[in-house]
C-alpha positions as CSV (number, residue, x, y, z in Angstrom):
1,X,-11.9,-18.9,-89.2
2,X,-8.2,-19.3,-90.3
3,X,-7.1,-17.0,-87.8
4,X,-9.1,-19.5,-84.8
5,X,-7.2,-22.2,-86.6
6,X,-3.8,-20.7,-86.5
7,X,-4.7,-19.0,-82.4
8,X,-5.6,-22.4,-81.1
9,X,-2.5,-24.1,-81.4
10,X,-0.3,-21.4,-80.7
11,X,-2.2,-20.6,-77.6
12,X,-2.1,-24.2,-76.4
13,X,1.8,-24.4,-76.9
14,X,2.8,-21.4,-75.3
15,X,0.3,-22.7,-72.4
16,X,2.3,-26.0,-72.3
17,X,6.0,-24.2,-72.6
18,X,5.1,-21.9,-69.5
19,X,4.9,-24.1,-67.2
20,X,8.4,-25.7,-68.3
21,X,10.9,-22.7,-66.9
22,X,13.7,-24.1,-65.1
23,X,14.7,-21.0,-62.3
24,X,18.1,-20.9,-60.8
25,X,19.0,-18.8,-57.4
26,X,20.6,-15.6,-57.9
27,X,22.9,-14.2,-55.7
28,X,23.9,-10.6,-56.0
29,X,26.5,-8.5,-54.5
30,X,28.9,-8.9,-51.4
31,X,28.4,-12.0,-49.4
32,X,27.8,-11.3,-45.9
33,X,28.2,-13.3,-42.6
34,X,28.1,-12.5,-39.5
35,X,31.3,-14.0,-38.5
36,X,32.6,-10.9,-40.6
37,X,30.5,-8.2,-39.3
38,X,31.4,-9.4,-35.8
39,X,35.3,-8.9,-37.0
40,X,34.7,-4.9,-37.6
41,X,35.7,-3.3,-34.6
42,X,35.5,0.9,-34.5
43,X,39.0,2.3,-34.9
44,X,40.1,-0.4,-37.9
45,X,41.9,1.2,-40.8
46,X,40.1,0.8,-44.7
47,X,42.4,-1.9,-45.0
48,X,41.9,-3.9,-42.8
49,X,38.1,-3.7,-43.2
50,X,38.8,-5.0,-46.8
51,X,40.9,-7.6,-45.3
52,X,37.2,-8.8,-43.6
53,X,34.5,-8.1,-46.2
54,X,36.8,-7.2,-48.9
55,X,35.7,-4.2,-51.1
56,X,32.6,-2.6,-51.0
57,X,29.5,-2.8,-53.0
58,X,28.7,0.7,-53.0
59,X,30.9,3.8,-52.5
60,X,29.2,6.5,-51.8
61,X,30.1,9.5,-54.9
62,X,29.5,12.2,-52.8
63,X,30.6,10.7,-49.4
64,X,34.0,8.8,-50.0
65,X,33.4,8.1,-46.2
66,X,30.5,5.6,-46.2
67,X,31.0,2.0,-47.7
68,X,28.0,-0.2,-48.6
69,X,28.4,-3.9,-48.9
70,X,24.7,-5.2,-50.0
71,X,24.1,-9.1,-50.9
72,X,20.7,-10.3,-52.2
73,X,19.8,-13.8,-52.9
74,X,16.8,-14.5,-54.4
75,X,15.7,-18.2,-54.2
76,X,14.4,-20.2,-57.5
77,X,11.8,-21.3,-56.0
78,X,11.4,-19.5,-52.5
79,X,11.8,-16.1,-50.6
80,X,14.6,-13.1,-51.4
81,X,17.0,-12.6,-48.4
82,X,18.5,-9.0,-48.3
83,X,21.6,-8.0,-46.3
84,X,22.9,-4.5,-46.0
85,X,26.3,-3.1,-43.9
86,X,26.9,0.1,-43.8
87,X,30.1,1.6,-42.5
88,X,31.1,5.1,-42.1
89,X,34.5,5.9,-41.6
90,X,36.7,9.6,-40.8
91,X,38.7,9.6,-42.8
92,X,40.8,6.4,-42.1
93,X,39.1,5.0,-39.2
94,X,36.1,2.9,-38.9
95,X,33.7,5.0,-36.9
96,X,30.0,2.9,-37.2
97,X,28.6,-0.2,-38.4
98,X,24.6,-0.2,-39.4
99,X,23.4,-3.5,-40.2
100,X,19.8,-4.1,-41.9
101,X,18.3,-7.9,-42.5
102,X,19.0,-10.7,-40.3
103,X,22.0,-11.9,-39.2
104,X,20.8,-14.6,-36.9
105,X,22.0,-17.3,-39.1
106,X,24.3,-17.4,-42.3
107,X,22.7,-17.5,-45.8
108,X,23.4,-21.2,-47.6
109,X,24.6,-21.2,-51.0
110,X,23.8,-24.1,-52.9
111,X,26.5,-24.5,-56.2
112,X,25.4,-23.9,-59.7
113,X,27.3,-26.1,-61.4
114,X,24.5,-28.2,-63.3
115,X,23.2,-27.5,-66.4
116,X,19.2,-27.6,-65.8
117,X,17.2,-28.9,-63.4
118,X,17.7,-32.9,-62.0
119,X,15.7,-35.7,-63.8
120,X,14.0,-37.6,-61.2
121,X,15.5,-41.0,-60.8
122,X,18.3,-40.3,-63.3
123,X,22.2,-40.4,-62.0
124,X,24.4,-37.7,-63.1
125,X,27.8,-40.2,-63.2
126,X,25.7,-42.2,-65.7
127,X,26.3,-39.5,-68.0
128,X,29.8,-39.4,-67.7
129,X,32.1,-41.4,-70.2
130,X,33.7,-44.0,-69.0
131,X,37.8,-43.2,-70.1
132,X,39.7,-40.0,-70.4
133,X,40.9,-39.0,-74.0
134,X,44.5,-39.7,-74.6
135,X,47.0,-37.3,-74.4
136,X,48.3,-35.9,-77.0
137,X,52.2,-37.9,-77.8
138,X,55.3,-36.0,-76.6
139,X,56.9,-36.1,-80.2
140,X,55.3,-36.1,-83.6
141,X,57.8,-38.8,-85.5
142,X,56.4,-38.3,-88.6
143,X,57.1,-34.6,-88.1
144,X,60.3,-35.1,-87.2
145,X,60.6,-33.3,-83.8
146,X,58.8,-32.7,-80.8
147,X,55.3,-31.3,-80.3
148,X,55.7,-27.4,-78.8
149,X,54.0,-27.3,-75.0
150,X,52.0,-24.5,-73.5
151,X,54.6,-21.1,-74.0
152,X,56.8,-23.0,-75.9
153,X,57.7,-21.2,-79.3
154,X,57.0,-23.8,-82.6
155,X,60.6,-23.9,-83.9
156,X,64.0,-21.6,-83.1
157,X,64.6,-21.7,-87.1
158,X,63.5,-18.8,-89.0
159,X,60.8,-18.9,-91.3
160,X,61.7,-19.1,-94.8
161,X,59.4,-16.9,-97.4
């Protein structure tokens, strides 16, 4: 009977906590557009394909001539897109691009800079405080000299022991 006792409430708080996960989107890998596939052109250099999708995801270790750029983004709270390109190059030349997903339209990113999910109704500058902290003062009188700045050195007189 203790043990009921003890079960119920646990039960009913991890019941209550489960439904209280806050999910973020996470994107994974290279970002890919199709502006950028539509830049790689057969005969570029390894170069100047990083100069367009910048470096690969995936080197092949046993084929140093195929590059895979892969992104993945899956949603908080919807579907997972998955985009793959593949080039193959000999030796320094771009020789084939293989695309897998869809390209038909670019993949939004929303930013991540919040801390949790939105509170209905509530405004985010509200939180905010209302000055900036002073700085700190350019000399320190009762130190008797100036305060050292970012890669200054403290003092040009030796320590004394």
């Amino acid at each position: 009977m203790q043990k009921l006792i003890k079960t119920i409430p646990l039960v009913i708080a991890l019941t209550v906590v489960s439904g209280c996960v806050y999910k973020r989107d996470l994107p994974q890998g290279n970002y890919i557009t199709e502006g950028m596939v539509q830049q790689l052109q057969p005969g570029m250099n390894r170069s100047q394909v990083v100069n367009v999708m910048g470096r690969p995801l995936l080197e092949a270790p046993f084929n140093a001539n195929q590059w895979d750029y892969v992104f993945r983004l899956d949603e908080a709270y919807g579907d997972v897109q998955q985009r793959r390109v593949t080039l193959t190059f000999d030796g320094e030349q771009l020789v084939n691009v293989q695309r897998e997903g869809d390209f038909s339209e670019d993949i939004e990113l929303r930013p991540q800079d919040d801390i949790g999910p939105a509170v209905e109704g509530a405004s985010p500058m509200g939180e905010l405080p209302a000055s900036q902290p002073e700085a700190a003062p350019e000399t320190a009188p009762d130190a008797g000299g100036t305060l050292p700045q970012g890669g200054e050195p403290a003092s040009t007189e030796p320590l004394e022991l």
